[in-house]
C-alpha positions in Angstrom: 28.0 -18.8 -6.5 29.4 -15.1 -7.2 30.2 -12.8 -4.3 28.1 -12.1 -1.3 25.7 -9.5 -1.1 27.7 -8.3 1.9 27.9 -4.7 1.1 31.7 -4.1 2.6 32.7 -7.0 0.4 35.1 -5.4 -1.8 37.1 -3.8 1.0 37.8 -7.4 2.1 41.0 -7.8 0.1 42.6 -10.6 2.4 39.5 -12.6 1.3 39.8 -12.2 -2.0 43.7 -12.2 -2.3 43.3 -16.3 -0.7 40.3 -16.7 -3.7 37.8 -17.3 -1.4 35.4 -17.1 -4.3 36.9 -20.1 -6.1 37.2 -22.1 -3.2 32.9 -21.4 -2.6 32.4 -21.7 -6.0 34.5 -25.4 -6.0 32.4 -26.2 -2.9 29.3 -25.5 -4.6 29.6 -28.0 -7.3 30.9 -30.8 -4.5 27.9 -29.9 -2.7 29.8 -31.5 1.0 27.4 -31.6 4.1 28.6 -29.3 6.2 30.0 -30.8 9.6 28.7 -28.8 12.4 32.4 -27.4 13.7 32.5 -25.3 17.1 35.4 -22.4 17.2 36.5 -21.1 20.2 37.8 -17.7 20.3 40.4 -17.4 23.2 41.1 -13.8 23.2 39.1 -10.5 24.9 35.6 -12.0 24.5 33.6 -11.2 21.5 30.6 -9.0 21.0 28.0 -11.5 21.3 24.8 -9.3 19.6 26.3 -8.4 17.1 24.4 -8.0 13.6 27.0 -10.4 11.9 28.3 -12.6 14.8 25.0 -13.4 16.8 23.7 -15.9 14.3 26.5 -17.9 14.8 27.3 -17.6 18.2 27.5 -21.3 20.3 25.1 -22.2 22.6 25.9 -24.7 25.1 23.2 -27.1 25.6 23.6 -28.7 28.8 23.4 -25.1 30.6 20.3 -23.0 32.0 20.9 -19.5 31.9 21.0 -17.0 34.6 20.1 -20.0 37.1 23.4 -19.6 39.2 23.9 -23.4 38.8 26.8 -25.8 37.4 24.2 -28.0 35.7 26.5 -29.7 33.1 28.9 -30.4 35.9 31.7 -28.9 34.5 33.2 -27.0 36.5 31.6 -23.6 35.2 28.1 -21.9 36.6 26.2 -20.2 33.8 28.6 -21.0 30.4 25.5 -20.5 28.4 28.0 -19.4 25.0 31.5 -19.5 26.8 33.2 -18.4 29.6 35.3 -15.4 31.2 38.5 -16.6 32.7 39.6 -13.1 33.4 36.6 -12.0 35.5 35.8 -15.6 36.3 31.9 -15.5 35.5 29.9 -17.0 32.7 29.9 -14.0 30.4 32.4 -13.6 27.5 31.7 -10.3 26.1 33.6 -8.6 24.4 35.2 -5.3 26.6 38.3 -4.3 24.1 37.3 -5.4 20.5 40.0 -7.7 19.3 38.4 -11.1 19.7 35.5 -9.9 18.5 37.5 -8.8 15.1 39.1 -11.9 15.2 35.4 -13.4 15.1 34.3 -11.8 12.5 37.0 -12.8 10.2 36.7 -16.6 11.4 32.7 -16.6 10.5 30.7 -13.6 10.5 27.6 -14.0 8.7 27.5 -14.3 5.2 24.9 -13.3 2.7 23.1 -11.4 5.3 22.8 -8.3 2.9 24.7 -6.6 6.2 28.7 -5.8 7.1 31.1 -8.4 6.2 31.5 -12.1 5.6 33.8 -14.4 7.6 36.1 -17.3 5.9 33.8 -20.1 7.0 30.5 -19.3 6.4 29.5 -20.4 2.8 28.8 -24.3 2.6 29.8 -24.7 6.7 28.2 -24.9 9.9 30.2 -23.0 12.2 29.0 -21.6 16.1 32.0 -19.5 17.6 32.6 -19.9 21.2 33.9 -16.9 22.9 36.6 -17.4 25.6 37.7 -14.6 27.1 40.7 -14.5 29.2 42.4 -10.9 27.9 41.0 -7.6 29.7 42.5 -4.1 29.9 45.5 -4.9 31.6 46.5 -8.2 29.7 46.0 -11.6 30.9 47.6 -14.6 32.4 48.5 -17.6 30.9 47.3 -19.5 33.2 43.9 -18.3 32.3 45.1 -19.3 28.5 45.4 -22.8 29.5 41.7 -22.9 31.5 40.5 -21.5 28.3 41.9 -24.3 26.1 41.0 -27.1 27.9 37.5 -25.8 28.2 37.2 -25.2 24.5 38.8 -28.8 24.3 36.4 -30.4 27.0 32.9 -28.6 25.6 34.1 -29.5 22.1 35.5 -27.3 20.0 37.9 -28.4 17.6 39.5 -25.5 16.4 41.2 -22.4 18.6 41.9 -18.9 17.5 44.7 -17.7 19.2 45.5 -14.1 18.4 47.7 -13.0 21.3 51.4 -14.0 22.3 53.9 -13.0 25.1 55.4 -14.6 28.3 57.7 -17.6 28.4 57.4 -21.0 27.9 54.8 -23.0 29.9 54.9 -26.7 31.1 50.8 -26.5 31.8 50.7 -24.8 28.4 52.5 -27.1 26.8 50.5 -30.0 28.3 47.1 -28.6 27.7 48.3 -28.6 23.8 49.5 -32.4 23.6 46.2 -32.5 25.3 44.8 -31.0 22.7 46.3 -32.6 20.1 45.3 -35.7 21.2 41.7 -34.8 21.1 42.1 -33.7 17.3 41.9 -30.3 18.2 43.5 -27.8 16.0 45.3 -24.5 17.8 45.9 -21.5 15.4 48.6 -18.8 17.0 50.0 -15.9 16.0 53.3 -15.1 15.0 53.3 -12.2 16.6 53.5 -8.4 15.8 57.4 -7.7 16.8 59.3 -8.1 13.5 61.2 -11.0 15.7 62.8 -13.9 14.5 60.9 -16.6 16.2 63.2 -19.2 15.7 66.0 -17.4 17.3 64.1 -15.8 19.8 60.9 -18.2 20.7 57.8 -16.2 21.1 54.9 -18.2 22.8 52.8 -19.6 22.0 54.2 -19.9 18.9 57.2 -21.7 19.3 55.5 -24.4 20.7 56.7 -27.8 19.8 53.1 -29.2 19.3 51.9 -31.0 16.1 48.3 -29.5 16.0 49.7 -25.7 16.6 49.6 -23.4 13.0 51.8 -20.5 14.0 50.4 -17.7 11.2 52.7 -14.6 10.0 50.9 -11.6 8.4 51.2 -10.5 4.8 49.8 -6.9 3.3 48.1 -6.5 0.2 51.1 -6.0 -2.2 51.9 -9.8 -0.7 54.7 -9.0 1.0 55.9 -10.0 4.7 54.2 -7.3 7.0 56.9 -4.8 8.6 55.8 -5.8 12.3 55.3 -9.4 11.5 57.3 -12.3 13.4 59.0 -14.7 11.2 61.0 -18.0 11.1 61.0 -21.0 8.8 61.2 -23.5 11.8 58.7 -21.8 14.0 56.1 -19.9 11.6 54.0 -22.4 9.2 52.3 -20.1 7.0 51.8 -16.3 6.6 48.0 -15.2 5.5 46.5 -11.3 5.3 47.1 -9.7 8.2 47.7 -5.7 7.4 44.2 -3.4 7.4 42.0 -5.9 8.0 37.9 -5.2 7.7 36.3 -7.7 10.2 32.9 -6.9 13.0 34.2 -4.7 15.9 33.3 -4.0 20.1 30.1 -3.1 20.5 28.8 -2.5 16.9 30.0 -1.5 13.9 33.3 -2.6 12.1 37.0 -1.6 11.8 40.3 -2.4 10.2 43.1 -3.7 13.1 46.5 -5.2 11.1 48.3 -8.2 13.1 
């Protein structure tokens, strides 16, 4: 299939270091139906115009918007695309940039002839559903758990999880068998504190759950990142994570490393 006509393509180099172009261009001769797959982005929010996120945005069907009613009965007033645990109201966006970045890189729009292209967006069907419970002053995890069992309840099977801190929680560690249970995939963090994991558990990393994939970062020489956490027991795989392009808060695009 080639590369996209993305024009910051080439100063994607996590994306081609993982030869994403071999893996579309395999996909192109299998020709799979794409299975529709919702995302939920549990991180700051994510900015939900965006020229290479708002195509792909999830829209939740069984909610009116701006009507001030519950009418999917689930517990949330006006989750049109997602919800805000950390100011409690129906509208994820994006205040601090990070989830949106994180976005971008999941499945921005490829093709587009705009920006960047995210790993799933050739030959997949992918709507992002943005869960914010991170603001300026952190978050709770407590709001981290409402966030996964919503992404769980309203169907999305995979989580991206780029945050970390606190101890170990029993209603975390619930809502993930939980999750597990319901086939739903959770992708962490290692985190960014050069930390042995295994010796010293960050969460939610160090989660014993089966459906958790705790990721370290690599640079582009392909080396362990400075900052990165590590730990054979703990950490399952380490991906590009150093000077990363991806979409950014509220336009535009910039490199974060994590």
């Amino acid at each position: 299939t080639g590369a996209p006509n993305d024009p910051r393509w080439d100063e994607l180099w996590g994306l081609r270091r993982v030869r994403l172009e071999a893996a579309w261009d395999r996909l192109a001769r299998l020709q799979p139906a794409p299975r529709p797959t919702i995302v939920a982005v549990i991180d700051t929010g994510m900015a939900m115009n965006h020229e290479d996120l708002r195509d792909v945005l999830w829209t939740n069907p069984g909610e009116i918007p701006g009507n001030g009613v519950d009418d999917d009965g689930n517990g949330y007033v006006d989750d049109v695309h997602g919800f805000d645990f950390y100011d409690g109201d129906g509208d994820p966006e994006d205040a601090e940039g990070h989830g949106t970045h994180c976005a971008g890189t999941v499945a921005g729009v490829g093709d587009n002839g705009v920006g960047v292209i995210g790993v799933a967006s050739r030959y997949a069907s992918i709507r992002l559903m943005p869960l914010r419970f991170l603001g300026p002053d952190g978050g709770f995890i407590s709001d981290a758990v409402l966030a996964l069992e919503y992404a769980v309840t309203m169907g999305a099977t995979i989580s991206s999880n780029s945050w970390g801190g606190g101890g170990h929680s029993f209603a975390m560690a619930a809502a993930l068998a939980t999750a597990h249970e319901a086939g739903h995939l959770f992708v962490v963090a290692a985190g960014n504190e050069a930390n042995d994991n295994d010796a010293n558990p960050s969460f939610p990393c160090a989660y014993d759950a089966p459906s958790t994939v705790c990721v370290a970062a690599t640079t582009a020489s392909d080396t362990m990142a400075s900052y990165s956490n590590y730990g054979p027991r703990s950490v399952d795989i380490a991906a590009p994570g150093s000077e990363i392009l991806s979409t950014w808060w509220p336009s535009g695009y910039a490199r974060l490393s994590g």
